[in-house]
LUMBA-797525 format. One line per 4 residues: number of its first residue (from 1); their letters; for each residue x, y, z of N, C-alpha, C, CB. Coordinates in steps of 0.2 Angstrom, whole numbers, padded with zeros to 4 digits. Glycine has a CB too. Example, Ala and Ser with C-alpha at 12.3 -4.5 7.8 and 13.67 -1.06 7.14 Angstrom:
<recs>
1 = as = 0066 -0028 0039 0062 -0022 0039 0066 -0016 0039 0057 -0022 0045; 0064 -0011 0035 0068 -0005 0036 0064 0000 0039 0070 -0003 0029
</recs>
This chain:
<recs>
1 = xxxx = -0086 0022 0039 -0091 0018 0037 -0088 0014 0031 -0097 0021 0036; -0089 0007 0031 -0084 0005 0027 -0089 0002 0020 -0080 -0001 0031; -0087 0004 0014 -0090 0001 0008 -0083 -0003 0003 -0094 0008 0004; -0087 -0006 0001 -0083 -0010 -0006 -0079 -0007 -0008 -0087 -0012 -0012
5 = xxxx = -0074 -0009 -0010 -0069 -0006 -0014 -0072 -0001 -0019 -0066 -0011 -0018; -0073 -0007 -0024 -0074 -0005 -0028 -0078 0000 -0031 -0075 -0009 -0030; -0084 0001 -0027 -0089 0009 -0025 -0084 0013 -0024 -0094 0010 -0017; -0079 0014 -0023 -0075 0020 -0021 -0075 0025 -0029 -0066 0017 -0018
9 = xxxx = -0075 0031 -0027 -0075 0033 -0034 -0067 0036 -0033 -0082 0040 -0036; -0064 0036 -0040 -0058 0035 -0042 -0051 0040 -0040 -0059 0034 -0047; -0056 0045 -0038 -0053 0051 -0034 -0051 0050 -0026 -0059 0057 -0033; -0052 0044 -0023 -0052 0042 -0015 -0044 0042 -0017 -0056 0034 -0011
13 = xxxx = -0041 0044 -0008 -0038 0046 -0007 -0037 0038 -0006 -0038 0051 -0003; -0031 0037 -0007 -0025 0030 -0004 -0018 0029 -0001 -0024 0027 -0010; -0018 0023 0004 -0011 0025 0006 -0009 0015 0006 -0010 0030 0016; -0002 0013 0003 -0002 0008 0003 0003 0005 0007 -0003 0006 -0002
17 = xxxx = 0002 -0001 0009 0009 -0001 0015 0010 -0010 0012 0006 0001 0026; 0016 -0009 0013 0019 -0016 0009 0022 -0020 0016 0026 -0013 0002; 0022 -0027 0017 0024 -0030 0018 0030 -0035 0018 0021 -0031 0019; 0034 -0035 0024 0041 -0038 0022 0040 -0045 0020 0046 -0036 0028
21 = xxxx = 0033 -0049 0021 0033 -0055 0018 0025 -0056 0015 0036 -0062 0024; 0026 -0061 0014 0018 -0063 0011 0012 -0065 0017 0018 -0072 0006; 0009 -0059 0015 0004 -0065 0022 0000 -0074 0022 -0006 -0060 0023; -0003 -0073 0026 -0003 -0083 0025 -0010 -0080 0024 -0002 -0091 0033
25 = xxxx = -0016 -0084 0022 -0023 -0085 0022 -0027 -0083 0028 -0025 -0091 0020; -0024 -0087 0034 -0027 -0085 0040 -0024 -0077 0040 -0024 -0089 0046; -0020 -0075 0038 -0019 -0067 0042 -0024 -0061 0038 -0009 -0064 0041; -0026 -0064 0032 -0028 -0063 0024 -0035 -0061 0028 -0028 -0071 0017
29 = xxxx = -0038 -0067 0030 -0044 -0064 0034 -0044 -0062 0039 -0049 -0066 0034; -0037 -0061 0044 -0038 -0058 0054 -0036 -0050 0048 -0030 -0061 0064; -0034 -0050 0044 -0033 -0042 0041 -0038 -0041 0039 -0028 -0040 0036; -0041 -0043 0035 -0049 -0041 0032 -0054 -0039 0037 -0053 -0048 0028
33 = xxxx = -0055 -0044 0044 -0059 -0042 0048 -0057 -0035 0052 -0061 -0047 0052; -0052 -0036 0054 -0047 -0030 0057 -0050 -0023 0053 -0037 -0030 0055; -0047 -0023 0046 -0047 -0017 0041 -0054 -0015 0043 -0046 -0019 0033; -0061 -0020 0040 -0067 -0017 0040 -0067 -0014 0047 -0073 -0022 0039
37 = xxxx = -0069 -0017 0054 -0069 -0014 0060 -0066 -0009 0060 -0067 -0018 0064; -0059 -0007 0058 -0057 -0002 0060 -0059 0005 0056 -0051 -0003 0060; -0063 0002 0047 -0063 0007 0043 -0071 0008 0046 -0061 0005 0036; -0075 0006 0048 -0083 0007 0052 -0083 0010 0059 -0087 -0002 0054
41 = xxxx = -0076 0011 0061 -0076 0016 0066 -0071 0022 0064 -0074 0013 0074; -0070 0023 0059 -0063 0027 0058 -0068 0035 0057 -0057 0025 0050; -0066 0040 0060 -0069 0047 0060 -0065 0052 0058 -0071 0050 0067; -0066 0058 0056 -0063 0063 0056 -0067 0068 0062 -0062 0066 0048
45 = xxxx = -0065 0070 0067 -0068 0076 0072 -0075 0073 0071 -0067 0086 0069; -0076 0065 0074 -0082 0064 0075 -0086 0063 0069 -0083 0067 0079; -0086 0066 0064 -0088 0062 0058 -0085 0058 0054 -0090 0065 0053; -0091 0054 0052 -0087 0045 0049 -0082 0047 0043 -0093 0037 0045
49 = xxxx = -0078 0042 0040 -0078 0041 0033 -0079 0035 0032 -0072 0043 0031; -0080 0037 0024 -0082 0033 0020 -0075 0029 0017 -0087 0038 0016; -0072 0024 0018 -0066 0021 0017 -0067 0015 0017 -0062 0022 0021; -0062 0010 0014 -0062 0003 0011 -0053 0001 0011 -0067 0003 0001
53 = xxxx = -0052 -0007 0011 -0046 -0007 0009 -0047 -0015 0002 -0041 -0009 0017; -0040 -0013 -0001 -0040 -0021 -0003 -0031 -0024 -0003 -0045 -0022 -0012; -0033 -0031 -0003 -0025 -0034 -0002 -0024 -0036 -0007 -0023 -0039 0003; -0016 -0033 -0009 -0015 -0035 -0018 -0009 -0041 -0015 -0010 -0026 -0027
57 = xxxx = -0007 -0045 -0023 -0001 -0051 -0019 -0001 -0053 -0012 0007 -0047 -0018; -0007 -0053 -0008 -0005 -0057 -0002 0001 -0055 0001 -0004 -0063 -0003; 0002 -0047 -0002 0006 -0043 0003 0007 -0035 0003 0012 -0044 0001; 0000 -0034 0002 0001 -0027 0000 -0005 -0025 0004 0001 -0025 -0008
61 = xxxx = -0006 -0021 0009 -0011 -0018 0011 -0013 -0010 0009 -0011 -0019 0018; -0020 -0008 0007 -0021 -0003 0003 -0028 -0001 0008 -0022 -0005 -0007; -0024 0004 0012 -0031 0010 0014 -0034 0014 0010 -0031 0014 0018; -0041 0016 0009 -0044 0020 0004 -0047 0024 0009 -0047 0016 -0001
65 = xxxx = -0049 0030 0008 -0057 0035 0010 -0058 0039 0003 -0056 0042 0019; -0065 0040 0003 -0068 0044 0001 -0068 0052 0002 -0071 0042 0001; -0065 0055 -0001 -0064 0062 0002 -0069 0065 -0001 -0056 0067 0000; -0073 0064 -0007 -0080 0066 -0008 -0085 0067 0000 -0084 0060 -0012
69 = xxxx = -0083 0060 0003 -0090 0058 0008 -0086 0065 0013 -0091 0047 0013; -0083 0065 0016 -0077 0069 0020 -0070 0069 0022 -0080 0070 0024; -0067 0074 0021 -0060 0073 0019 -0055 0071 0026 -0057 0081 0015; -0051 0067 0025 -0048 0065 0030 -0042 0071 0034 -0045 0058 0028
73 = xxxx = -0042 0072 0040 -0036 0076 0045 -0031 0071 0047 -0040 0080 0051; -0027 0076 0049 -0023 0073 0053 -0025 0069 0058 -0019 0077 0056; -0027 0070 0063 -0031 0065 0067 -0033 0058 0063 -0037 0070 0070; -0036 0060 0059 -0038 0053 0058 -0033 0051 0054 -0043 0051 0055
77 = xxxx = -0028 0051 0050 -0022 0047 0048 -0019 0045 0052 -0018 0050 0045; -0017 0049 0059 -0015 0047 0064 -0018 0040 0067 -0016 0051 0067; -0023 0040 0067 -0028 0033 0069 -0027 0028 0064 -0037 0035 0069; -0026 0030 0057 -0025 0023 0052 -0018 0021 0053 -0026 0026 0042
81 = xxxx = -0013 0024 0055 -0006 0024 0055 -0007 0018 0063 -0002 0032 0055; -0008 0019 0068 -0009 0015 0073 -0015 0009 0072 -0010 0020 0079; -0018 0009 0069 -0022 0003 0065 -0017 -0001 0062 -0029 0006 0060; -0012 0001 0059 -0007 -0003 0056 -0002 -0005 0058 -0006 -0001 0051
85 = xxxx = 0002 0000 0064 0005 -0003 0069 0003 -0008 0073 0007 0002 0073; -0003 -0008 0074 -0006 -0016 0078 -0007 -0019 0074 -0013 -0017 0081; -0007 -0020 0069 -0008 -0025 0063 0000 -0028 0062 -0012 -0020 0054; 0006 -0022 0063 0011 -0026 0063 0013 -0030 0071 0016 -0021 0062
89 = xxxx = 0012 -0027 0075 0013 -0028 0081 0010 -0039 0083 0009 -0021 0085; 0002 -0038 0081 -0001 -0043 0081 0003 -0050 0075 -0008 -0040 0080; 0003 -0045 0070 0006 -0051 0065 0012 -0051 0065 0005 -0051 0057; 0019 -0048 0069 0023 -0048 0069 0027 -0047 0062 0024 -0053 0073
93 = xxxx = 0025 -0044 0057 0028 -0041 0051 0027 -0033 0051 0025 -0045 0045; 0033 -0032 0046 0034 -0024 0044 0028 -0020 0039 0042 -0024 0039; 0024 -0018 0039 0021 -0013 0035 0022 -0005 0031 0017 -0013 0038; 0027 -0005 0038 0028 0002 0035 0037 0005 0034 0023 0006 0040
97 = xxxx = 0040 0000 0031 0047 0001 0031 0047 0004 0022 0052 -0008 0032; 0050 0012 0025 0049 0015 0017 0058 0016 0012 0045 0025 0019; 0060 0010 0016 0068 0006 0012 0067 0002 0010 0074 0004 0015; 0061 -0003 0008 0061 -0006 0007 0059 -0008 -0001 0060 -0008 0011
101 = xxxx = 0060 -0009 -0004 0057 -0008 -0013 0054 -0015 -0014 0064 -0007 -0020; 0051 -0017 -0019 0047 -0022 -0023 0047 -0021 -0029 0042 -0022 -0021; 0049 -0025 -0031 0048 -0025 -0039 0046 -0033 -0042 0056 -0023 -0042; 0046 -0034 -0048 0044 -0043 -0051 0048 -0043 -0057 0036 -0045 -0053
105 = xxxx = 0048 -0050 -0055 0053 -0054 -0059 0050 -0059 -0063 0058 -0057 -0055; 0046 -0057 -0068 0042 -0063 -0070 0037 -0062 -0065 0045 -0071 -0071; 0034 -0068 -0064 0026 -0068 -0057 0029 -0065 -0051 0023 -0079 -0053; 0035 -0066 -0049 0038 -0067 -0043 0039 -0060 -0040 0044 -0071 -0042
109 = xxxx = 0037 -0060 -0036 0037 -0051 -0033 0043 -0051 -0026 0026 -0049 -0029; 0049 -0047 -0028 0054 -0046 -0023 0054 -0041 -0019 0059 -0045 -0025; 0056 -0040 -0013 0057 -0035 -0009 0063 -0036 -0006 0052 -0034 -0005; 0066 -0031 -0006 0075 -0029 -0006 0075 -0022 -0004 0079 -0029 -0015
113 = xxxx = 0078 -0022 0001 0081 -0017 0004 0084 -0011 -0002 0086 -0020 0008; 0084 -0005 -0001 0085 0000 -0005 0091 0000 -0009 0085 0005 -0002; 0095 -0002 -0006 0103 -0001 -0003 0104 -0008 -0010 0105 -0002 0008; 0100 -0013 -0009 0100 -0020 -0013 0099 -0018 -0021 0094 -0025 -0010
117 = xxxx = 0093 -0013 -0019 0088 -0011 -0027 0095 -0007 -0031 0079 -0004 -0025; 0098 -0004 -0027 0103 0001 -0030 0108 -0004 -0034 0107 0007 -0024; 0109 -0008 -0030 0116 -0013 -0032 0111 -0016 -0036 0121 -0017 -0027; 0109 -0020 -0038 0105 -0021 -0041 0104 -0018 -0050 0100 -0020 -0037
121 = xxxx = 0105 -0012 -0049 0103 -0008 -0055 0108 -0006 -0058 0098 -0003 -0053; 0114 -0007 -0053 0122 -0004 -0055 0122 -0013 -0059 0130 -0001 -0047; 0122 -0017 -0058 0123 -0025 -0060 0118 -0026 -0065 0122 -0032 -0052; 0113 -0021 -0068 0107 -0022 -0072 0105 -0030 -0070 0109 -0021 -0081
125 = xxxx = 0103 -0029 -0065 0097 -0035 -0063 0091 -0031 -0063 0097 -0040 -0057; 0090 -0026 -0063 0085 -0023 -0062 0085 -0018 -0069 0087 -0021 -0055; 0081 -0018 -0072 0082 -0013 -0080 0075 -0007 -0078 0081 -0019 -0090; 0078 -0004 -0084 0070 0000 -0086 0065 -0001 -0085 0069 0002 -0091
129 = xxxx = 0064 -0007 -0091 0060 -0012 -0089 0056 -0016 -0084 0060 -0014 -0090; 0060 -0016 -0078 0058 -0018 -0074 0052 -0017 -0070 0061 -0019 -0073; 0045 -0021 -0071 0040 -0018 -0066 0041 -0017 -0059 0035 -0021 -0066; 0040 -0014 -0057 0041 -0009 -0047 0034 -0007 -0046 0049 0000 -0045
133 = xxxx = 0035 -0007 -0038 0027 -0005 -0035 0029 0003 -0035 0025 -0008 -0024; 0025 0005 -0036 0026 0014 -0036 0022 0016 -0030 0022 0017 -0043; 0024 0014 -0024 0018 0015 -0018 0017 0023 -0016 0022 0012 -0010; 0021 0026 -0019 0018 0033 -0020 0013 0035 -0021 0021 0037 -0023
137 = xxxx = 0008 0034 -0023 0003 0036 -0026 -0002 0037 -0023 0001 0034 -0031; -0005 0042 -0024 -0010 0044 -0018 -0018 0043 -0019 -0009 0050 -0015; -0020 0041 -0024 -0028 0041 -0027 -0028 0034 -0030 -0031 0049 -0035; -0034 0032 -0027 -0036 0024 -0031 -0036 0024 -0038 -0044 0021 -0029
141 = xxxx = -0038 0030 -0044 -0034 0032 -0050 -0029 0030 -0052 -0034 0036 -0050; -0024 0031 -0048 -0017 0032 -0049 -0013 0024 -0046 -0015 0040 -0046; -0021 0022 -0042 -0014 0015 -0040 -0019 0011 -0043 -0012 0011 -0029; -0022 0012 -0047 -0026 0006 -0052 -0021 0008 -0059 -0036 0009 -0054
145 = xxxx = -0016 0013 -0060 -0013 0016 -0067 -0009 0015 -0065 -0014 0021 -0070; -0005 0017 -0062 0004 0019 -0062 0005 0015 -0055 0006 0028 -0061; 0003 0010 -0051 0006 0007 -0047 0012 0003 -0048 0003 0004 -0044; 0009 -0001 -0054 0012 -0008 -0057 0016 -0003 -0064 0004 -0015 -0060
149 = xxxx = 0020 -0002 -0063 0024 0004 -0069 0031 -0001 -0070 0026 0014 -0064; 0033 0002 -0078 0043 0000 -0078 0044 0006 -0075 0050 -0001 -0086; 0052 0003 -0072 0055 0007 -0068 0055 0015 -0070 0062 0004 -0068; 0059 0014 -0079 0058 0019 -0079 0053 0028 -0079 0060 0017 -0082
153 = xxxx = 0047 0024 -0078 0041 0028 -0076 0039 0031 -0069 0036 0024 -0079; 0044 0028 -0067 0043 0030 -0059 0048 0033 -0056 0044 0023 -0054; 0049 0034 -0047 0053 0036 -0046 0060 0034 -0046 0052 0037 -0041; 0061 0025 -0044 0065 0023 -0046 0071 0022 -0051 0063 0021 -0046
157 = xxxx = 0068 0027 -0057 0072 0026 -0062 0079 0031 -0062 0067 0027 -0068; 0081 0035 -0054 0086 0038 -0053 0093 0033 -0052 0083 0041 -0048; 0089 0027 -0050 0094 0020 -0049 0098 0018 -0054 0090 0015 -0048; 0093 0019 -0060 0095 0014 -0067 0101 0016 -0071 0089 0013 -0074
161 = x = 0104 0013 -0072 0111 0015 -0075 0110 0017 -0083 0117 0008 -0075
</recs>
């Protein structure tokens, strides 16, 4: 059952899946309507959850549930994970490529292959400082605090020279 975001209390579980380009507007709302619909039928063993998404950068898609209301299984992650394989499939872009890094450069938000981010950070184009998505995090807490992190606060900071 789907509610606002922002009702979510700060303990919900989160999973965020990044896109290998910017969505356009039109896809902004076929994802919005997608998301709700799918988050107004999503179940665990036949009881709803209580879940919400929101889109950061026009490239970032963020599922949420409420594990207060009831906690999510396998089964139903399973169902969120093919909710977003059709989301790629239909918009023809990557959501779930976990080589792919993001970081910003001033406003501009990059996405560079791993392998890029590494060289990258041997050539300090990439520093301590540098803010990176920290898509690890698993509680809307934590991707409201430490998403937007410098490198060095993250995993990333194995890279940095």
């Amino acid at each position: 059952m789907f509610t606002e975001y922002k009702n979510l209390p700060n303990n919900s579980r989160v999973w965020i899946y990044q896109s290998d380009r910017e969505f356009t507007i039109k896809e902004i709302e076929f994802i919005a309507a997608k998301a709700e619909e799918f988050i107004n039928s999503w179940t665990r063993h036949g009881d709803n959850l209580k879940g919400s998404f929101t889109i950061k950068y026009n490239q970032f898609l963020v599922l949420a549930v409420d594990e207060n209301f009831n906690n999510v299984s396998g089964c139903s992650i399973d169902s969120s994970v093919r909710f977003i394989q059709e989301l790629e499939s239909e918009l023809k872009l990557d959501l779930m490529d976990k080589m792919n890094i993001t970081f910003k450069e001033g406003e501009d938000i990059n996405l560079v292959k791993l392998h890029d981010f590494q060289r990258f950070a041997k050539e300090r184009k990439v520093t301590q400082e540098t803010i990176v998505f920290n898509n690890m995090v698993n509680t809307k807490e934590d991707f409201e605090n430490n998403w937007e992190i410098p490198a060095k606060l993250s995993w990333h900071k194995r890279f940095l020279v």
